[in-house]
C-alpha positions in Angstrom: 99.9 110.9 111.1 102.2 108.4 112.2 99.9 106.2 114.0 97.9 106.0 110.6 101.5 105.1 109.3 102.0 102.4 111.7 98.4 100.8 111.9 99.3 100.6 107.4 102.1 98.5 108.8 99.6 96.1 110.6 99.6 92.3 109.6 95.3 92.3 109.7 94.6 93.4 106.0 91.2 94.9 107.3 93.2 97.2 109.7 95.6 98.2 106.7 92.8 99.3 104.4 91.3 101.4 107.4 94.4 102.8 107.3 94.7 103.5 103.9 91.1 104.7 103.8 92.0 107.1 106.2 95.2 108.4 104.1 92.9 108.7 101.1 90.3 110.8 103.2 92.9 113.1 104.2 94.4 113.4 100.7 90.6 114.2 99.5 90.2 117.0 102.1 91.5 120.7 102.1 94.6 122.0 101.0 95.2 123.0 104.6 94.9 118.8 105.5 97.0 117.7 102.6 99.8 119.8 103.8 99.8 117.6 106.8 100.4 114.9 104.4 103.3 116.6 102.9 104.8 117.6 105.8 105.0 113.9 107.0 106.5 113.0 103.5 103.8 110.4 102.8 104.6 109.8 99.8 108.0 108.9 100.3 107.9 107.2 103.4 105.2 104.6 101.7 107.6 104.0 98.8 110.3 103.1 101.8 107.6 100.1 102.7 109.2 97.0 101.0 107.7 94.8 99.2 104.9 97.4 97.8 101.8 95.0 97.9 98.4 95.8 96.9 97.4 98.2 99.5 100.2 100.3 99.6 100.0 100.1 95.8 96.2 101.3 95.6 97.0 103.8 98.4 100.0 105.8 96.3 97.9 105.1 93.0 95.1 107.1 94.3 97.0 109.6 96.2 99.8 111.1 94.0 97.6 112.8 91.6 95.4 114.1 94.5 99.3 115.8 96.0 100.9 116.0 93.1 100.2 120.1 92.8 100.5 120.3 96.6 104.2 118.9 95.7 104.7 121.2 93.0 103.6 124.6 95.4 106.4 122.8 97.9 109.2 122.2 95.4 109.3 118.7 96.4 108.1 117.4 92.7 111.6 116.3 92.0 110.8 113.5 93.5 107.6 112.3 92.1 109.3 112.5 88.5 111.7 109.9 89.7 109.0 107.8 89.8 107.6 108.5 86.3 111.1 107.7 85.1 
C-alpha cells in the first residue's frame, strides 16, 4: 500500500491517477481488501498531503463513502465527522 502512496506523490499527473485508480479499485473490492485500506489509515494519511489538489480531491471524494461503514465497524469514525464539521 505504500508504494501506491508514494507513486500518488509522483510529479507525472498520469502516474498519480494510476495511482488513485488503484486506491479506488481497492476501495471497490471486498471488505477483506478495504480493511487493508484502513489499516494503512488512507484516509488520513491523504488529508496529510498538502495542498489537496484535484486528484487527491476526486480520490477521497469517491472513497470515503465507499469506507465510511468499514470506519464505523473500526471505531475510527470520529474522525471522518471532523471532516463533515
Amino acid at each position: 500500500m505504500s508504494v501506491i502512496l508514494q507513486i500518488l506523490l509522483s510529479v507525472e499527473p498520469k502516474i498519480r491517477e494510476a495511482a488513485a485508480a488503484a486506491l479506488e479499485a481497492i476501495a471497490n473490492r471486498s471488505m477483506h481488501e478495504r480493511k487493508h485500506l484502513l489499516n494503512e489509515d488512507i484516509i488520513e494519511r491523504l488529508m496529510g498531503y498538502q495542498p489537496l489538489d484535484q486528484i487527491l480531491l476526486h480520490l477521497l471524494s469517491s472513497i470515503i463513502p465507499k469506507l465510511a461503514f468499514d470506519y464505523l465497524d473500526a471505531g475510527k469514525i470520529d474522525f471522518l465527522l471532523t471532516l463533515v464539521e
